[in-house]
Structures are given as C-alpha cells and as structure tokens.
C-alpha positions as CSV (number, residue, x, y, z in Angstrom):
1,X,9.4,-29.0,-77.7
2,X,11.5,-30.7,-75.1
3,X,11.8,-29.0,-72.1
4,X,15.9,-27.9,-70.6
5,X,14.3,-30.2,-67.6
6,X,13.6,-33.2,-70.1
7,X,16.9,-33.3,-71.7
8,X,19.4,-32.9,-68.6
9,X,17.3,-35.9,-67.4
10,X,17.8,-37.8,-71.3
11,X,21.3,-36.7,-71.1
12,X,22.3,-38.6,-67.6
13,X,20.3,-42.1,-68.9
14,X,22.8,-43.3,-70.4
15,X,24.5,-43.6,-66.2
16,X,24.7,-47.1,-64.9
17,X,22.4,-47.5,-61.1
18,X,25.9,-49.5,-60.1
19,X,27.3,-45.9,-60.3
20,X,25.3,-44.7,-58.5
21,X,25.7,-46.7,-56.0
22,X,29.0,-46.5,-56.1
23,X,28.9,-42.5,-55.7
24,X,27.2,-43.1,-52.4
25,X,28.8,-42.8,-49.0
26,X,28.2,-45.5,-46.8
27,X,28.5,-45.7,-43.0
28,X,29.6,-48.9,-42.1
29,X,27.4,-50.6,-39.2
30,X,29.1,-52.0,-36.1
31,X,31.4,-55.1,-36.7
32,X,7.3,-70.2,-37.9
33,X,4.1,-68.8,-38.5
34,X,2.0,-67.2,-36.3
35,X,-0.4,-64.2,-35.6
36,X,0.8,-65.0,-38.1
37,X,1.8,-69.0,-37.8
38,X,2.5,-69.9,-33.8
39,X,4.9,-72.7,-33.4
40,X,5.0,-73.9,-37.4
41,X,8.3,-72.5,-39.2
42,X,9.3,-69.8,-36.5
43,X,10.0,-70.1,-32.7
44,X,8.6,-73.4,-31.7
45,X,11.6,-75.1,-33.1
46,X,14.1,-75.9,-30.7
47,X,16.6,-73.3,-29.8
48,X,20.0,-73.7,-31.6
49,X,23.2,-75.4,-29.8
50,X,26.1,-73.1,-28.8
51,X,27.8,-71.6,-32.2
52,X,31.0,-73.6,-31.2
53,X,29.0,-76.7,-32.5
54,X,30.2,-78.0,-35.4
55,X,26.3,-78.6,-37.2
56,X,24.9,-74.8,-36.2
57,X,24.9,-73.1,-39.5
58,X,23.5,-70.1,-38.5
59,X,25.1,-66.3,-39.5
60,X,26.1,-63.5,-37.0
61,X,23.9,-61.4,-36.9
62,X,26.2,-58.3,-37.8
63,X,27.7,-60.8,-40.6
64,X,24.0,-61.3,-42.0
65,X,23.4,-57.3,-42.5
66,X,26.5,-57.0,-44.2
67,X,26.0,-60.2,-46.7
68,X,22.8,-58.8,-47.6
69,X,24.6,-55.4,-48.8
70,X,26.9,-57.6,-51.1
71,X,24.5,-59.6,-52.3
72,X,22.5,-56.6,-53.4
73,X,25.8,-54.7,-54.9
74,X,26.4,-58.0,-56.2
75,X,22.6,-57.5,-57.9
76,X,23.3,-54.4,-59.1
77,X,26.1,-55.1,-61.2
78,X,24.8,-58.2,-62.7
79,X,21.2,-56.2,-63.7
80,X,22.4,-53.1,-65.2
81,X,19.2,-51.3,-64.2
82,X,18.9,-48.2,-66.2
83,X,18.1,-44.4,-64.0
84,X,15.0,-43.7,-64.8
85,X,13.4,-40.2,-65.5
86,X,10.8,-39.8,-62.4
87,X,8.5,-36.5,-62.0
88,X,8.8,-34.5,-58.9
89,X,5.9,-35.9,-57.4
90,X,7.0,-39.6,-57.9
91,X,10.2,-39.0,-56.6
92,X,10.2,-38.8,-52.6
93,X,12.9,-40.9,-51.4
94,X,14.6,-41.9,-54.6
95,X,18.1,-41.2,-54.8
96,X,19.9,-39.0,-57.7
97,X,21.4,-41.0,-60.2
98,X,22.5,-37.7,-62.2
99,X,24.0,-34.8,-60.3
100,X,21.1,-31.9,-60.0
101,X,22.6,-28.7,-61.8
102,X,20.5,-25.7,-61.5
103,X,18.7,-25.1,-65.0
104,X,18.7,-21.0,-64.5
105,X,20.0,-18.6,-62.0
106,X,18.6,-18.5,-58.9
107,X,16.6,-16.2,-58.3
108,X,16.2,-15.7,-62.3
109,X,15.8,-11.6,-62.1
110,X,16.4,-9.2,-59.1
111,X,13.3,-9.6,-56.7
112,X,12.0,-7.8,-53.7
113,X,12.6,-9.6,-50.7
114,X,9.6,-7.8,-48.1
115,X,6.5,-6.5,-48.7
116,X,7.2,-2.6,-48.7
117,X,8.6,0.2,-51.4
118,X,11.0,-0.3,-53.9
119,X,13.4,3.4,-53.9
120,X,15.5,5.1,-56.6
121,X,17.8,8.0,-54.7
122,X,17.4,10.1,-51.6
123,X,14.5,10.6,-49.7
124,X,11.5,11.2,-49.4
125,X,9.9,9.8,-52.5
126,X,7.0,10.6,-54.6
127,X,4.9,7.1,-54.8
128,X,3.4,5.8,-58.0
129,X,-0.1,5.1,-58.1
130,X,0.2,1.6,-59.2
131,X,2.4,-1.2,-57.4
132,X,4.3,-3.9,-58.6
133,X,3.1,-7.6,-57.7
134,X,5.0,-11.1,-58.1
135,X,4.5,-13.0,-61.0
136,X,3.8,-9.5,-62.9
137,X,5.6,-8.3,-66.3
138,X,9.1,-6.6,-65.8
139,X,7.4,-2.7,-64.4
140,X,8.9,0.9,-65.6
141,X,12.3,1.8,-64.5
142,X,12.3,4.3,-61.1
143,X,14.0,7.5,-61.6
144,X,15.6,9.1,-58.5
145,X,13.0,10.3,-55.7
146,X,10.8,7.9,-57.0
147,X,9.4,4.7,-55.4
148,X,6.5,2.0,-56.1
149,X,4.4,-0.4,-53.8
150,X,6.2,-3.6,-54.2
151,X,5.5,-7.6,-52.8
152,X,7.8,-10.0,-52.0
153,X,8.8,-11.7,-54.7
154,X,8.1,-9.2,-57.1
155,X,10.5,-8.6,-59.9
156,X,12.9,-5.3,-58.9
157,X,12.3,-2.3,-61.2
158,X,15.4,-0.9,-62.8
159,X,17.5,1.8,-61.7
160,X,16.3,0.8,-57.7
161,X,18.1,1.7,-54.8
162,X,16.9,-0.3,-52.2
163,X,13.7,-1.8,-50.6
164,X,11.9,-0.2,-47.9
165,X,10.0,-2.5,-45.6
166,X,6.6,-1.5,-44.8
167,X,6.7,-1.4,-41.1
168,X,10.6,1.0,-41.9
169,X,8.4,3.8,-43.5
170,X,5.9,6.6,-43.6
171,X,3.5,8.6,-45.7
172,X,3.0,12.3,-45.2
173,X,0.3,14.7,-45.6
174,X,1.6,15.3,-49.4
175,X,1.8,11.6,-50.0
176,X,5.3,11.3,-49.9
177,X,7.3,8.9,-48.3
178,X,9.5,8.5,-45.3
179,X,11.8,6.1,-44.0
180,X,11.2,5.9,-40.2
181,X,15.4,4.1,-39.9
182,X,18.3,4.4,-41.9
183,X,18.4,2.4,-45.9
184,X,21.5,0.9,-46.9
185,X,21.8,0.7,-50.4
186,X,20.6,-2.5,-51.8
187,X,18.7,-3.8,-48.8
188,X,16.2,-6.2,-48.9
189,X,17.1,-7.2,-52.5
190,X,17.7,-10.6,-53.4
191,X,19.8,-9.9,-56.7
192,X,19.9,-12.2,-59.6
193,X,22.0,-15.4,-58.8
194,X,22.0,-14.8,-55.4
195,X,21.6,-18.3,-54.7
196,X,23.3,-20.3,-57.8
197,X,24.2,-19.3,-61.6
198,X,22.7,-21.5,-64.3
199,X,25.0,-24.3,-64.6
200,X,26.3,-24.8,-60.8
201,X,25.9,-28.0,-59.3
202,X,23.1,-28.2,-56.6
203,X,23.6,-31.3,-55.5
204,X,25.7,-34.7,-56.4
205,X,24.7,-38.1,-57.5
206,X,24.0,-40.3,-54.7
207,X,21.8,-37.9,-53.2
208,X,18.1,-38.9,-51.4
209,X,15.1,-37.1,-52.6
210,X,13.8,-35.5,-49.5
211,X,10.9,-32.6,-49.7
212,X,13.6,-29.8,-49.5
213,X,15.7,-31.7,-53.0
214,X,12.3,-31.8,-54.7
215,X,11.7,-27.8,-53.9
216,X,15.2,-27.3,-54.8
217,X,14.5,-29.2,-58.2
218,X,11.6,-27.3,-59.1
219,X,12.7,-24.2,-58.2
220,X,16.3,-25.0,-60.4
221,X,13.7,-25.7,-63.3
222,X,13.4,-29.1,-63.3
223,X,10.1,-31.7,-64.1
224,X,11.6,-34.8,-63.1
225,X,14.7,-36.3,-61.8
226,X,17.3,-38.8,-62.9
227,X,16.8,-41.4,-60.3
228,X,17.7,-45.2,-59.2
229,X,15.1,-47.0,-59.7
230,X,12.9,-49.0,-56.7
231,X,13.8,-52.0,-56.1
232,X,10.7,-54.4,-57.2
233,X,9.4,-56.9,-54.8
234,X,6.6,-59.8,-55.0
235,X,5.4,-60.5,-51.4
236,X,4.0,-64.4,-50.7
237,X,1.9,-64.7,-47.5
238,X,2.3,-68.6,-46.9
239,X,-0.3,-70.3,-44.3
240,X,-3.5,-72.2,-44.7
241,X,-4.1,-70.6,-40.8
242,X,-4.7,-67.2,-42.4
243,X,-7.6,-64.9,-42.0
244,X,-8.0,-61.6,-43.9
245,X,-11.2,-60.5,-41.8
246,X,-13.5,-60.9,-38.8
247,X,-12.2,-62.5,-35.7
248,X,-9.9,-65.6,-35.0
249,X,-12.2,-68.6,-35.1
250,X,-11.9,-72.5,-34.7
251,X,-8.5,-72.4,-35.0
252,X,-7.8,-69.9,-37.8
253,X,-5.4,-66.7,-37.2
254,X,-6.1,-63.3,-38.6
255,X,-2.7,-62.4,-40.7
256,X,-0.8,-59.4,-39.6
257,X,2.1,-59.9,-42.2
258,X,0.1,-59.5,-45.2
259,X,-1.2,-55.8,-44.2
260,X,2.1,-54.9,-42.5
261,X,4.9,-56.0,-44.8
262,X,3.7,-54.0,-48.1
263,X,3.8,-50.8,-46.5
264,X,6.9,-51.3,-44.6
265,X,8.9,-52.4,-47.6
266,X,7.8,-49.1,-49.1
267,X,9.3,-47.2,-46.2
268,X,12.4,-49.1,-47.2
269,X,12.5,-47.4,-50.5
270,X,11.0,-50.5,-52.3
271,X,8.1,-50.9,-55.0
272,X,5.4,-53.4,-53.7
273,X,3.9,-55.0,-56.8
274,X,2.3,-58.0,-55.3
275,X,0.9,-59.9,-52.2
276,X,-0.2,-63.1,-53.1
277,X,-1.4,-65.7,-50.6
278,X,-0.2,-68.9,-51.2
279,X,-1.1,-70.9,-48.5
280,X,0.5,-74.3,-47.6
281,X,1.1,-75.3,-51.0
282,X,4.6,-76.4,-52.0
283,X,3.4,-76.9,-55.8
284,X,1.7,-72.7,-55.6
285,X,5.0,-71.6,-53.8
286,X,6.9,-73.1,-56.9
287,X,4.9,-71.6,-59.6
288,X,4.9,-68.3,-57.7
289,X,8.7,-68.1,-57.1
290,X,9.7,-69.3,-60.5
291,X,7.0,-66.7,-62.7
292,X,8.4,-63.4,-60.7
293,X,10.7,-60.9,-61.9
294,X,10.8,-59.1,-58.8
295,X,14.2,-58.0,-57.7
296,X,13.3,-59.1,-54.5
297,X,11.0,-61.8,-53.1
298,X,10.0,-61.4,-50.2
299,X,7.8,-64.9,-48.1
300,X,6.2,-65.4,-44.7
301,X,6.6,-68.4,-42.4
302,X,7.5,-71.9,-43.9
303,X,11.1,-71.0,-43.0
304,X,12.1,-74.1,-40.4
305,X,11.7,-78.2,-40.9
306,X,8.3,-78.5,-40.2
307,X,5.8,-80.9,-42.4
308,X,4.4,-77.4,-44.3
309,X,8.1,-75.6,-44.1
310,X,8.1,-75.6,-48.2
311,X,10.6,-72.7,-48.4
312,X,13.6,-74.9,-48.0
313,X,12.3,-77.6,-50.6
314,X,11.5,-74.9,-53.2
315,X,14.7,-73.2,-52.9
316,X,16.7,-76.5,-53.4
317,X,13.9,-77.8,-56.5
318,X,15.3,-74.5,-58.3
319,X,19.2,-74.6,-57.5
320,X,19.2,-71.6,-55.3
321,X,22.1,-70.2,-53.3
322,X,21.1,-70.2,-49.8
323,X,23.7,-67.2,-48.3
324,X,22.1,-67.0,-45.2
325,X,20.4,-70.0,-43.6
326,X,19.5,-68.7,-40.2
327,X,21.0,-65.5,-38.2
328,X,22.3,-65.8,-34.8
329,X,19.3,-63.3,-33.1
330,X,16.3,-63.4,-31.0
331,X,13.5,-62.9,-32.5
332,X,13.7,-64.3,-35.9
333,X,16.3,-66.9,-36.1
334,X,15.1,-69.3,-39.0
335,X,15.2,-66.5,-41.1
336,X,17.1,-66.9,-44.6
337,X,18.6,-64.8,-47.5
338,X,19.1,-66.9,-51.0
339,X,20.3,-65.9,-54.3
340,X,17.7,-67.1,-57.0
341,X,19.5,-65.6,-60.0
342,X,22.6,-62.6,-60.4
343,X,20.1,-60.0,-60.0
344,X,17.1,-61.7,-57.9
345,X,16.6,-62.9,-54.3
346,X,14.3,-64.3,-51.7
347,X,13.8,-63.0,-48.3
348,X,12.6,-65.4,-46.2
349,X,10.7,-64.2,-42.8
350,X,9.8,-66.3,-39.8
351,X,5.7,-66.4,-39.6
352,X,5.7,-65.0,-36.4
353,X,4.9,-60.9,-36.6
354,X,7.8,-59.9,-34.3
355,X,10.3,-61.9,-35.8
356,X,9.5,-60.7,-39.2
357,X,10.4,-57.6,-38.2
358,X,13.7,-58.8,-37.3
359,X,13.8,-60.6,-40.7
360,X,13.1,-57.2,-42.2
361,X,15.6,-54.7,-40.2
362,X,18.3,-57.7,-40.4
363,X,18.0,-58.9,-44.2
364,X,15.5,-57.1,-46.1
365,X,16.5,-53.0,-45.2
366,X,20.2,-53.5,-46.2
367,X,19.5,-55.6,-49.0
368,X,16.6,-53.0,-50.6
369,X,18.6,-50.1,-49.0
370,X,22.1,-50.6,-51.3
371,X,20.0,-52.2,-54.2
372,X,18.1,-48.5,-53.7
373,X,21.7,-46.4,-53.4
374,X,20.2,-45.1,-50.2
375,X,23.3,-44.4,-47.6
376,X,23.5,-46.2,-45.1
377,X,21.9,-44.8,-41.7
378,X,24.7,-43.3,-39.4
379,X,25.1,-45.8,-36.5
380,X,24.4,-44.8,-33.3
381,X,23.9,-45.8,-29.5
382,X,22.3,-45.1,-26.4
383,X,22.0,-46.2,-22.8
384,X,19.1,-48.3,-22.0
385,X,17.2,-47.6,-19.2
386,X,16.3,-51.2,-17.7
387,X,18.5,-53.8,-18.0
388,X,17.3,-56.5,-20.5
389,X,17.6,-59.8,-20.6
390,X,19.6,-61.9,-23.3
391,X,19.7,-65.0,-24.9
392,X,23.4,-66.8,-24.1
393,X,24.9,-66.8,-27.7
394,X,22.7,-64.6,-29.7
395,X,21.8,-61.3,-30.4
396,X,18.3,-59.9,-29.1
397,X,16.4,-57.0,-30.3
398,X,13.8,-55.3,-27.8
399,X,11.0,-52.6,-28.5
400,X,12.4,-49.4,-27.0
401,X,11.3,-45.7,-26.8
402,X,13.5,-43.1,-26.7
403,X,12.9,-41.2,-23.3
404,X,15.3,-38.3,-21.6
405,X,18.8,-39.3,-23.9
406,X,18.3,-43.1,-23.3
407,X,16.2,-46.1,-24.7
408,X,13.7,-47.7,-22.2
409,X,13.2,-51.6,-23.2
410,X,9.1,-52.3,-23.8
411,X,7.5,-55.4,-22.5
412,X,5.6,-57.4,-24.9
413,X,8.7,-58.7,-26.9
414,X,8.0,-62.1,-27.5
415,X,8.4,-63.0,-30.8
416,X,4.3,-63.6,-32.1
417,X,3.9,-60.1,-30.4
418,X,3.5,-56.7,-32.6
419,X,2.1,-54.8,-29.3
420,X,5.6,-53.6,-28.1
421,X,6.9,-52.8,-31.4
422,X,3.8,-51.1,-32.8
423,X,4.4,-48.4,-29.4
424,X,8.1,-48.3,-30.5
425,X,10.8,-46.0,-31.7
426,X,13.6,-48.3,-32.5
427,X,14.6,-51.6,-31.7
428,X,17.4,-52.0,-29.2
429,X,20.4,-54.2,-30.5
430,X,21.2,-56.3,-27.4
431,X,24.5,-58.3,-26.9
432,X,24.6,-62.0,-26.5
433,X,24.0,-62.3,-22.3
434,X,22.2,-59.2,-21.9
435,X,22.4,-55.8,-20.9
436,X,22.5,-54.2,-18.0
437,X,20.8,-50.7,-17.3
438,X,23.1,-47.7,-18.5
439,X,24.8,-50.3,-20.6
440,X,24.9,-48.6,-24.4
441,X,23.2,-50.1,-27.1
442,X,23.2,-49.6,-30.7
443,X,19.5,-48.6,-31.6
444,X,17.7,-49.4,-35.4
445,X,15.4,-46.9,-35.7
446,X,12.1,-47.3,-37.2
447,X,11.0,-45.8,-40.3
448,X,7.9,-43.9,-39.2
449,X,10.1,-43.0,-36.0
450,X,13.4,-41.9,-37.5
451,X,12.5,-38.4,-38.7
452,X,13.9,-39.0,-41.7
453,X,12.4,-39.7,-45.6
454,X,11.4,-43.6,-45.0
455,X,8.0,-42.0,-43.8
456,X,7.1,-42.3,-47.1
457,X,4.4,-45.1,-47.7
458,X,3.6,-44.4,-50.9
C-alpha cells in the first residue's frame, strides 16, 4: 500500500529541476601543478600583461562567477533532469523541488505539553491509579474533580481542563490533589493543529534541506522528499609527479588534490562519483573526458602551455566551448570553464593546492550551486585587520579568520600552500592594488566555516 508520503512525492515528479531553480531566490554577488604540480600548468607561467592589452584573454573575476551561473541554468534547461524522490536520511542539503505540505495536523490529537496531571473541573482532584504515557492508546475520558498522571506528549484525555505541571501541585494526606498557583483553563495543552492543519503548506519549492526541514518532514508524515537532484561530477587528477602515500621522494610530490577535492565538492552540494588519476597522458585524458556523463568534470593541473598542459589540446580535439579561459585573480589564474555538451562541463583547476581552491570558490561553487537550486549565499563584507598586499590588475584572495567583527589576513598564501587556508574561515576577496587595514572586503566563506548546511560531506 502506498504510503500519503509516497504519493505527494509521485505526484510532484512530473516538476521540471529548471523550475525549481527558477522558484529560487538568488542574491546577486557584487558586480600548474604542484603539491600538487609546482611550476607546470599553474603559477610558474609568466604573469599576464595589463588587461588593456589587446592578447590578454583572461575573465574578471566577478564576470567568471557569474558565467558559471549561466552556464549551469543554461545546463539545466538543456538536461531536463527529473526531481527525484530522496528518503529523509539522503536528503541533507538537497533543495525542495515540490512544495512540503503537511500530510496531517500538527500535533495530530490534543497532547500534554509538561510532565504533571491532566484536570477535569475545580479542585482538588481525586487521582487515578494509573497514568497516561506518550505513544499510549487514547485513555478514559476525566469526569469533573478527576485527574490522571500524564507525560509530555501524551495524548489529552477527553473532557480535560487543563494540565497541571508537576512542580504547580500537591498531594494531601487523602491523596488528593492541589495546585500550589492558579490554572488557567487549557494550559499547558498543545491542541490539535496547533501548529499546521493537514493540507497547509510548510514550506515552498526552492527550499534547502537543513536538519530542522528534515524534522519538519517527518514530523508532517513524510518518508522522503521531492528533491533536485546532485549534480554528478568525475574528478581527473592529472600528473605523473603524484604520490598517494609515504613521503615526497626523488622528485615525486604527495597529491593533496586528489584527497581534498571529493569531499569539498560534496560540501558544494555535488555527487562525487569518481577520481581517476590520469597522469600525463593526453591519449588517457581523451578517453576519460569523452566516456563520462558527469554533469560536471572536474581536472587538476595541465591548465597552462606547458609540454604536459593536455587540457587545452583535449578540449579543442573534441570541439569544446571554452567560456572562460583564464580569470583575472591571484591565486589561480590559468584556471578555465568549457562547455563540453548543453548539459555537461569541465572545470579546469590550476595544479597548485591554493589555487585550486580559487578554481573551486570562483567556477566550480556557482556552477554546482545553480545546477543544485541552492540560493545563492547572502553577500557580505568586513574590515580586514592588516592591510594586504595586491597584485596591480587582479583580484587576490587571502586566508582570513574572523576575529572581534573583522577578518585578519593569514600568512602562508602563496599559491602551492594549503597551510593558511586549512586554519581559515573564509577567503578575503581583495581589490586589484590591495587593501589597506579597516578597508572592507567582501569575504567567501568556507563550507565547514559558514555555519550553514555545506558541512555536509556525505
């Protein structure tokens, strides 16, 4: 027998993820190799002339956040994913492709709302034998200058006055009962409904999963949730450098990409379904870009001109649409976004650690975020603490914690470092120049640092 749970869900399928998307609000932003590949395909290329040169093809970085979001609506439409049906304990961080309407009242039937003793009438009472626990059958009706042990959460008998908290009453020598303060009729009662009526909308489409929706859900009646789906995405590690144990040796890296990217792309709402190391093999890159059906691709290093860059080759070999080909911002400026198909694309990240991360918060997280019909974080800003240094044209983000109402810049920023950013809250979005100390600054916060449902690993 199909549960009311199972059918709301079946009944919302036939919903289309692009309106869901739609349905959400967004908040518009503000208008290498190394550990893991040093100085192959990331920052040991040479810096890039002044934008006003005619031959620098690289994309502002506010401009690259924001192509990323229409690529991925752009995505959405083209792929027609279907919501998919998702049990409560699948669903953390998903976002409600159906509107959640409550299943039953809620609560369902009058309850007790303290431990303490359920009253018909004026006082005192005579006090049944037996009490009346939650999860019990319905008990006997009181009759007046009656009452009955009850718990919280218990169901109310009929024909009760009002509930008297334990600690608000007294027993006498006869065994009858006192209050010890005046009882206002119907306290401590939660009544049926009290909360919502069977049929009222909880919540809207558009909505993220947090703990609180999936208590809400169950307690409305529901099994599982109408939900966008993840977006899928195939991560290549590139690098013939790359070690996945032991200490560096003879001229061989370990590879912090590899066992940082999968779990940070699942903080960004994605589905990780594989890491493959390719190495530095053009004709294994091919083969491996052309046989997923990821939504999302995501690749380390090989980004630049170098003689092992094969990103660039691959993605012309197969007719891609390179839509961004290098972002104007410090670390991770040979980083690229290309359209592989309508519905599929390729993140390519610098190989060094700290730049990825740029890669990441600049291309990947708006890209997975919209293709997810996650809203868009609420921008906000504030004053760093030490004045930063900035690179003369383009962007710079810098390690910060959050300290006192301000942001204090961390040392160890350089672009093959994880050290800063693995102490960090956020990452500082600094003008083009610098930034002097009070100076605001737009922050991106972290997933494990914002407080917020991107904890999830999982």
């Amino acid at each position: 027998m199909t549960s009311p749970a199972t059918r709301a869900d079946a009944e919302a399928e036939d919903l289309d993820v692009e309106e869901a998307l739609a349905l959400v609000k967004e908040n518009p932003g503000p208008a290498h190799r190394g550990p893991a590949h040093p100085g192959r395909g990331g920052h040991g290329a040479p810096a890039p002339h002044h934008p006003a040169d005619a031959h620098h093809r690289a994309t502002p970085w506010p401009e690259a956040r924001a192509t990323a979001e229409r690529a991925a609506r752009a995505a959405a439409r083209a792929a027609r994913r279907t919501p998919v049906a998702v049990p409560l304990d699948a669903a953390l961080g998903l976002t409600l492709a159906a509107p959640l309407a409550a299943l039953t009242d809620l609560p369902s039937f009058d309850t007790s709302a303290m431990d303490g003793w359920a009253l018909a009438g004026p006082g005192p009472w005579e006090v049944r034998d037996e009490g009346v626990l939650a999860g019990h059958a319905e008990p006997a009706p009181l009759t007046d200058g009656e009452a009955v042990r009850i718990a919280t959460g218990a169901r109310i008998p009929a024909d009760t006055t009002a509930v008297l908290r334990t600690e608000h009453g007294r027993t006498d020598e006869r065994g009858r009962l006192h209050p010890t303060r005046e009882v206002g009729h119907g306290q401590d009662i939660r009544p049926r409904g009290q909360e919502c009526r069977s049929g009222d909308q909880l919540l809207p489409v558009g909505t993220l999963a947090t703990p609180a929706v999936l208590g809400l859900a169950a307690a409305a009646g529901y099994d599982t949730l109408t939900a966008v789906p993840r977006p899928r995405v195939d991560v290549l590690v590139l690098g013939d450098e790359l070690l996945t144990e032991g200490l560096p040796h003879d001229g061989l890296i370990r590879d912090a990409l590899g066992p940082m990217l999968p779990p940070w792309l699942r903080a960004l709402g994605a589905e990780v379904r594989a890491v493959r190391r390719i190495g530095d093999d053009a004709k294994a890159l091919h083969r491996a870009v052309t046989a997923s059906d990821a939504d999302l691709i995501v690749t380390t290093g090989g980004t630049a001109a170098g003689p092992v860059d094969h990103v660039h080759p691959t993605l012309r070999r197969i007719g891609a649409e390179l839509l961004v080909d290098g972002v104007e911002v410090r670390p991770g400026h040979p980083m690229l976004l290309a359209r592989l198909k309508d519905d599929q694309h390729l993140v390519g990240l610098p190989g060094n650690p700290l730049a990825a991360v740029s890669g990441l918060l600049t291309l990947a997280e708006p890209l997975l975020r919209t293709l997810a019909a996650r809203p868009a974080p609420e921008p906000y800003t504030l004053p760093l603490r030490d004045a930063v240094h900035g690179h003369p044209y383009d962007t710079r983000l810098v390690p910060v914690v959050l300290r006192d109402e301000g942001a204090v810049p961390l040392h160890y920023n350089g672009p093959a470092m994880l050290r800063g950013v693995a102490a960090a809250d956020a990452l500082a979005v600094v003008p083009p120049g610098g930034a002097r100390s009070g100076q605001e600054a737009e922050l991106l916060d972290l997933p494990w640092a914002a407080g917020g449902i991107g904890v999830c690993f999982t």
